[in-house]
N, C-alpha and C positions, 0 to 999 in steps of 0.2 A: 602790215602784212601778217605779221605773225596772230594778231588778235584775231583778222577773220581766218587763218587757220585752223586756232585755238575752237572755234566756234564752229568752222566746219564740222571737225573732229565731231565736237558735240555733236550735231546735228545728226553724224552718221550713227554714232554708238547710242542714240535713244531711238532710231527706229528700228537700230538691229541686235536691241538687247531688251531683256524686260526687266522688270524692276527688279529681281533677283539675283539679273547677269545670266541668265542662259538667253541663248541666242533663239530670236522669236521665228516664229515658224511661218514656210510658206504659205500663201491660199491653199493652194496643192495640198502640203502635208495636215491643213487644219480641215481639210474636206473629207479625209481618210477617217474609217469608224470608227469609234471607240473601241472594238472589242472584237478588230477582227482577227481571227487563226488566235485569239489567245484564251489558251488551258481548254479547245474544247471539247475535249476528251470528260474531263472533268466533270465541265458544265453542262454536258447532256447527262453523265452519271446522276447529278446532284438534280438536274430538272425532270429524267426518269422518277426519281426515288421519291420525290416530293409529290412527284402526281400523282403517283401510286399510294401514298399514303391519304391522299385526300382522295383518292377515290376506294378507299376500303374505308374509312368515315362516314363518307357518301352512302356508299353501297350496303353499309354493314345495318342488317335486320332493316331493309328498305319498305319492306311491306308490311311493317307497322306505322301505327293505328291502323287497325283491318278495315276501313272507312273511310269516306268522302271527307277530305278535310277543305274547310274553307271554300276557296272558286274552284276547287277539284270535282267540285257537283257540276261545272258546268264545263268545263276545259277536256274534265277525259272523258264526258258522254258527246260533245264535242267531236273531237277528235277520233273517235271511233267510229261515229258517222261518218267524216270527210274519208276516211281510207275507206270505206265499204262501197260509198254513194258517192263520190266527189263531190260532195256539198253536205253542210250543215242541216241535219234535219231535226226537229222536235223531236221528245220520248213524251211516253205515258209518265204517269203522277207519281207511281211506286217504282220508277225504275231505278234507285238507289239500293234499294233492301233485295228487288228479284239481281240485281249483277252482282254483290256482294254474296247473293247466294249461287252465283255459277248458271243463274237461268238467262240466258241472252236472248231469246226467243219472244220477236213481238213488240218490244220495248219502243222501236224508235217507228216513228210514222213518215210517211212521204213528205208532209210538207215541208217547204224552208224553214228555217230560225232565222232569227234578225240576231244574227251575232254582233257584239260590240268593235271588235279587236280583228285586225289583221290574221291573215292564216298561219304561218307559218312555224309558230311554236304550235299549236295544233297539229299541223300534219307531222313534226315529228316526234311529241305525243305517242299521235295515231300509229307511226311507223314502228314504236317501239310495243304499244299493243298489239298489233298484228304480228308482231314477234313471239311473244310474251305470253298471250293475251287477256282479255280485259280483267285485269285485278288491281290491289293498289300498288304492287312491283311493276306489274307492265306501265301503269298512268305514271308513273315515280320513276323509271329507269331511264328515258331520255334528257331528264333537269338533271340526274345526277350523275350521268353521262359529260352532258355539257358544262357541269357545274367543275368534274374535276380537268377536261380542257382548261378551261377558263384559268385553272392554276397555273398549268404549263405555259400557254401564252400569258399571261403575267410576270413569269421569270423571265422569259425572253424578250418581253418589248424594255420592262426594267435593265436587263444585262446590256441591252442596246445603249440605250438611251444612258447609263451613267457607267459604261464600259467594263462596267466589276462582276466578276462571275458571283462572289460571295454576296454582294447587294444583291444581285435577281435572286438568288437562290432565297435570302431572309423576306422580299416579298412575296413569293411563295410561299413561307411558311408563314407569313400573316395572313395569307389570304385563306390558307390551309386550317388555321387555327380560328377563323372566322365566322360567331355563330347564324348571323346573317346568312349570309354566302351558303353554311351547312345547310340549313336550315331550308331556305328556298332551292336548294341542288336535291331537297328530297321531298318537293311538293311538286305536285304538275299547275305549276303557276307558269305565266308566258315570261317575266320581268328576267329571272335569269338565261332565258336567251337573246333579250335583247341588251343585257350586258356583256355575254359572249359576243356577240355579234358586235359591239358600239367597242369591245377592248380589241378586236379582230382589225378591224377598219383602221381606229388608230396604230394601231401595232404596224400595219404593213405602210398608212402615212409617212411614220416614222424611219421605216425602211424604205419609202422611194426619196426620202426627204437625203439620207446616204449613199444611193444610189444617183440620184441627181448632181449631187453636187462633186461625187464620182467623174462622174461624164464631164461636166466643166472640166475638171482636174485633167483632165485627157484630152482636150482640146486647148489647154494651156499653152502659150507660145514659152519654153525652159527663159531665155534669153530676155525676154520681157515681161513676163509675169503674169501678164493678161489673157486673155481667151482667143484665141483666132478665130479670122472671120471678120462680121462687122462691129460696130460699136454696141451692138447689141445680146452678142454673144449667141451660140449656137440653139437652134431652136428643136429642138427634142420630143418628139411628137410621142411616140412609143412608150411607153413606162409603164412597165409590166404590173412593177408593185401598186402605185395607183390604179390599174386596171383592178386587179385584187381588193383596195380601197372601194370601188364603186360596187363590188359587187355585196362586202360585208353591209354596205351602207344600204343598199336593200332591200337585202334580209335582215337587217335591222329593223327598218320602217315597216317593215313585211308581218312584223312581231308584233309593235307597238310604234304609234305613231309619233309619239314624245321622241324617240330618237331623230327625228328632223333636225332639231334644234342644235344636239352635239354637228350633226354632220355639216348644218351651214356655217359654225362655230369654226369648225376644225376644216372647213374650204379656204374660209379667211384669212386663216393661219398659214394651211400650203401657199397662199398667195403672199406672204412675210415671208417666208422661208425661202421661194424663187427666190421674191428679190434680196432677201440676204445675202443669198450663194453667189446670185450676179452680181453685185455689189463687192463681194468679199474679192472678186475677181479684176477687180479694176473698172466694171460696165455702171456708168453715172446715168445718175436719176432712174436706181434699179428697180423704185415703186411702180414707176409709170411705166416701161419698156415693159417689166415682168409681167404687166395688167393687160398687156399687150399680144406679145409673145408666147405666154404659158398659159393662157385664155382658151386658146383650142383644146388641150387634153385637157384641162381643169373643169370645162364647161359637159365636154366628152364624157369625162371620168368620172365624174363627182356629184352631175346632174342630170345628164342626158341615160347614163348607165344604170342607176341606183332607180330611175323611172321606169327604165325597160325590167329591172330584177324585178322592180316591185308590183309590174304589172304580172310579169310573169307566174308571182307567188298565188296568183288568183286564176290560174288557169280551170282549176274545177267551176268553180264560181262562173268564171265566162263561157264553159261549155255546158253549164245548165242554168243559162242566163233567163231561159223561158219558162224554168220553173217558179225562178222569185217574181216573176213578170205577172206570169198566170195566177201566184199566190196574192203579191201586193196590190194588183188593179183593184180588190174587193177590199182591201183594209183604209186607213186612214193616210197612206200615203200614197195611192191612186193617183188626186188628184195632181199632185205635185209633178211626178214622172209625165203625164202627157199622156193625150190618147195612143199613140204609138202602141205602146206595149200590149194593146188589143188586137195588135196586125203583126204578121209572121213576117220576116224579112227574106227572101229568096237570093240563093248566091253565096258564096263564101265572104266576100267583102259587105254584102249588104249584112250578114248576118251579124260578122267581126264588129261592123259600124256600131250595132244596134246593141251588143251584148257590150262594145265599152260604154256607149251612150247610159244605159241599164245602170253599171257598175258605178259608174259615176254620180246619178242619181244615190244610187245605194248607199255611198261614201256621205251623200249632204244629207240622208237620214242618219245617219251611226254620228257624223260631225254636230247634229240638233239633238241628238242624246245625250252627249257627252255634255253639252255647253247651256243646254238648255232643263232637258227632263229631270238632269238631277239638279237642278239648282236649289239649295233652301236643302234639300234632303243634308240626311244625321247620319251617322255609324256611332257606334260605341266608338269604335278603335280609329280612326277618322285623327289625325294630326296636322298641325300646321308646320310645315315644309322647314320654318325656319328654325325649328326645332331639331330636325332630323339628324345632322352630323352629332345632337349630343344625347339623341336616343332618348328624345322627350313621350315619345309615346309607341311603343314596339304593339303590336300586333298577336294577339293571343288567335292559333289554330285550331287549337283540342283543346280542352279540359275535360279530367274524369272525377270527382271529387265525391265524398263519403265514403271513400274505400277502407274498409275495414279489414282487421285481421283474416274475421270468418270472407268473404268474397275474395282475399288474394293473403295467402299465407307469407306473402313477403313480406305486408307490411307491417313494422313493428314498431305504429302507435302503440299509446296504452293510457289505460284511461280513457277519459272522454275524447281525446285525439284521434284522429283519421289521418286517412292516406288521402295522397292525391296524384294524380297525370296530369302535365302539359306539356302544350309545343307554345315554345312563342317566340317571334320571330325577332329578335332582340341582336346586336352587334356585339362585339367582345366588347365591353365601355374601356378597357385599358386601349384595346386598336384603336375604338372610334375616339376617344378624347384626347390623345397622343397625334392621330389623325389629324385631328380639328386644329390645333397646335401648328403641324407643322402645314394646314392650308395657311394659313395668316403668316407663318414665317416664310413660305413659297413666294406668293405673291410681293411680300419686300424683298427678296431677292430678283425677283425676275425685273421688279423695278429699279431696285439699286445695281444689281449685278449685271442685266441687261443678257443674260443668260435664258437662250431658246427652251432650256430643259425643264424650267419653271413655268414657263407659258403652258407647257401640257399640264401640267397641275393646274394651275390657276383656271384656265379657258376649260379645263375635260371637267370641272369640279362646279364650275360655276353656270356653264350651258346645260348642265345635267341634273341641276339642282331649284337654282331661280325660277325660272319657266313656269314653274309646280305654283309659283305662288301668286300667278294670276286668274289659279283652278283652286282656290281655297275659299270659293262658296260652293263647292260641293266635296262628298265625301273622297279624300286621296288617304294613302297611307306611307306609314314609313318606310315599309319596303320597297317601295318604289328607288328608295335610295342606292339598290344594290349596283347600278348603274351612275353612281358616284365614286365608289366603292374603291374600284382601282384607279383611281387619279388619287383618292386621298392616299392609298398606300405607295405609290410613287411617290407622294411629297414625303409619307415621314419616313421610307426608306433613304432618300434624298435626305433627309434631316438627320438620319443613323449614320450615314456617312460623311455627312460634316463631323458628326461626334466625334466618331472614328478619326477624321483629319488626317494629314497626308506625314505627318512625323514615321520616322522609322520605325521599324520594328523594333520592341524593348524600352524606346525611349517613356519617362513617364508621361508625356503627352497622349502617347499612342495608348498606353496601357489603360488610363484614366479614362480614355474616351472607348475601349473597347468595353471596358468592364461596363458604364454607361447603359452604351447601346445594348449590349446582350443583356444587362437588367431588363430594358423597355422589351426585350424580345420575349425573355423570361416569365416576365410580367405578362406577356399575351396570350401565352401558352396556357399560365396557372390559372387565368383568367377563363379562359374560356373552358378547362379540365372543371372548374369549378360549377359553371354553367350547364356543361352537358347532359345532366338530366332534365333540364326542361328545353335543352335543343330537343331530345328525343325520345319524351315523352317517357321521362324515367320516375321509375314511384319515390314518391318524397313522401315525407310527416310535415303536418303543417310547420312543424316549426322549421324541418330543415328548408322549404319551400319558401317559408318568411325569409330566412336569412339571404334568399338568394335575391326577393324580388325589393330591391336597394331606394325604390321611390314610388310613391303614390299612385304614378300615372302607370308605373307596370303592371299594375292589376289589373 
């Protein structure tokens, strides 16, 4: 008798203590957020101040180079059509030299363009020229608009997800010190809005993933532990932030199509995460039920939703669906669409029919460009994907080189020495290698530690990145990375706060691991102070320019 008491005992005090001796927590209390009502007073101060600083970096002398940089030849002449004309139309041969000199008049002709890329970094481009208008501040103000957003939602999905105001705040300021990030927040490229938009989607995931398991918690029976209702547990149709979720998703895809890949990545995962929570509640074989049960809003949310934005983001397109009709039946993809688009459709529905019918076609020629026309083609700056996380080959924008004393009195070669300008679109290599570090140290926690907060690392780094390198017989670039960008700094934010470690304040543990971590932060900082003249196109001597450019392939 006494030995199976002895053992009882046991039995009680190992599920009701952890291995430290504090007493382990309910479903209930382990469903509550990380970080909520704590300091945030604080932690909007600190995510105000930060975003404000990266958007005066941003902002600051934006409408330098006074010139078309890069695919800025094609994005904000682009863009300036779709808000005038609601569609994309060609320009004449010189129309770079007449808008740089303020002559708009004439430039762009009636016909369609066979644009590559989704609308919707375009049209808000275009909305911020029509603001603005057409200069390189107007084409530049809505990426660096977005670019210093995308800081702010980085402190806060961060401060979520690892419950510490001070961790979100130190991803911010990596993401702030980032010359990547800088970099494309001051070009009219599309890539930094489908990072906004792809860290947007996750962000509010992350928040219905709290909210969900919220709601369990509130249909918890106190007295037995489990969920009331059936064995199934309550079925939740409504979820506001998921709704939120479908729509960033796209406008996402809306942007660039490569972001499909995170979003059917990050479905998978909402589908691990129900059944977590029903699981953590007591509800058995929480894979299968949850594939079940949370099938309705997930299929709603995630698929049925992000198809309706995305159609939507094409509205101009389908209400001058008979201009690319009347243009393409005479070009080479005539025969492909069908006789149809020689016959006018009557009716609102016949017409809607014809114009998605249209669009559709449209999509499997831009789909045969992509996969097909450039295949075998070269770029200079053209990298292999698997490179990217360590900044094997950064992308050059501008160069001005031979700049002598006499043509700009700043520069102070001497001698045979010149002056030089560039932009190139390069990472802080202290972020990105520190980065890269703590992806591989992510992914063994998420596998040893069995820790949800690692899977966003792992899965947002690895569905954002892989994919590239089944399109590496034609020309891709490194920047495309910038939509890698913030999962890697979640992981080594995550890996700054192991540093950190959970010791008291003053102890030398804590001390040891503080001083650490603020080196790496330190480091990122000097790092990229060091770089900023060829984030923005600042005049160097060859020599001081050598020193910057640290390997072969950066030239």
């Amino acid at each position: 008798m006494s030995v199976r008491r002895v053992v009882a005992v046991r039995t009680v005090t190992t599920l009701s203590r952890t291995a430290t001796g504090d007493v382990v927590p309910t479903a209930a209390e382990r469903a509550a957020p990380r970080a909520v009502d704590r300091d945030p007073v604080i932690a909007w101060i600190g995510t105000v101040a930060i975003t404000l600083l990266a958007a005066f970096l941003r902002l600051w002398n934006l409408d330098y180079p006074k010139k078309f940089l890069f695919d800025e030849t094609y994005y904000a002449k682009d863009a300036w059509s779709l808000v005038h004309h609601g569609y994309v139309t060609g320009y004449v041969d010189d129309a770079n030299d007449k808008i740089l000199a303020g002559n708009l008049h004439g430039l762009w002709t009636s016909d369609p363009s066979m644009v590559v890329h989704p609308e919707v970094g375009k049209w808000l481009i275009g909305l911020a020229e029509l603001a603005t208008g057409m200069t390189p501040f107007g084409w530049r103000l809505a990426p660096a608009i977005v670019g210093s957003l995308m800081v702010m939602v980085m402190i806060r999905l961060t401060r979520r997800v690892t419950g510490s105001t001070l961790l979100g705040l130190v991803a911010g300021i990596l993401m702030c010190f980032d010359g990547l990030q800088l970099v494309l927040s001051r070009l009219a490229l599309l890539d930094i809005f489908e990072a906004f938009f792809v860290l947007c989607a996750v962000s509010c995931l992350v928040a219905d993933r709290d909210w969900f398991r919220a709601k369990l918690a509130a249909s918890t029976d106190v007295s037995t532990g489990s969920t009331t209702g059936t064995g199934w547990g309550p079925r939740i149709l409504w979820r506001p932030w998921l709704l939120l979720t479908g729509i960033w998703w796209g406008l996402a895809i809306g942007t660039k199509w490569s972001a499909v890949f995170p979003m059917a990545a990050f479905g998978l995962l909402f589908w691990v995460w129900s059944a977590g929570a029903r699981r953590s509640f007591g509800i058995r074989r929480s894979l299968l039920k949850s594939a079940v049960i949370d099938a309705a809003p997930a299929v709603a949310y995630i698929v049925v939703l992000p198809v309706i934005v995305y159609i939507a983001t094409w509205t101009g397109w389908l209400l001058h669906a008979s201009v690319y009709e009347q243009h393409l039946s005479n070009t080479q993809y005539g025969p492909y669409w069908g006789s149809y688009i020689k016959h006018d459709a009557h009716g609102f529905f016949p017409e809607l029919w014809q114009s998605l019918r249209s669009l559709w076609h449209y999509h499997h020629d831009v789909y045969a460009f992509h996969t097909k026309f450039l295949n075998d083609s070269t770029h200079i700056y053209q990298s292999n994907p698997l490179g990217w996380p360590i900044l094997n080959r950064p992308v050059g924008v501008d160069a001005q080189l031979d700049i002598t004393h006499a043509k700009d009195a700043a520069c102070s070669a001497t001698g045979s020495e010149t002056c030089l300008r560039q932009v190139l679109l390069l990472g802080t290599p202290a972020l990105w290698w520190f980065a890269t570090i703590a992806l591989i140290w992510s992914a063994v926690c998420w596998v040893g530690k069995r820790d949800w907060r690692y899977g966003i690392v792992v899965v947002g780094s690895l569905v954002t990145w892989l994919p590239w390198l089944r399109y590496d017989d034609r020309p891709i670039f490194s920047y495309y990375a910038i939509v890698i960008e913030p999962f890697l700094i979640l992981g080594a934010v995550m890996l700054l706060g192991e540093m950190l470690g959970r010791a008291p304040a003053g102890s030398p543990r804590r001390t040891v691991g503080a001083v650490a971590a603020g080196a790496v932060v330190v480091a990122v900082i000097v790092n990229f102070a060091w770089f900023w003249p060829i984030y923005t196109d600042g005049l160097l001597t060859q020599s001081e320019w050598i020193k910057r450019i640290w390997f072969h392939r950066w030239i």
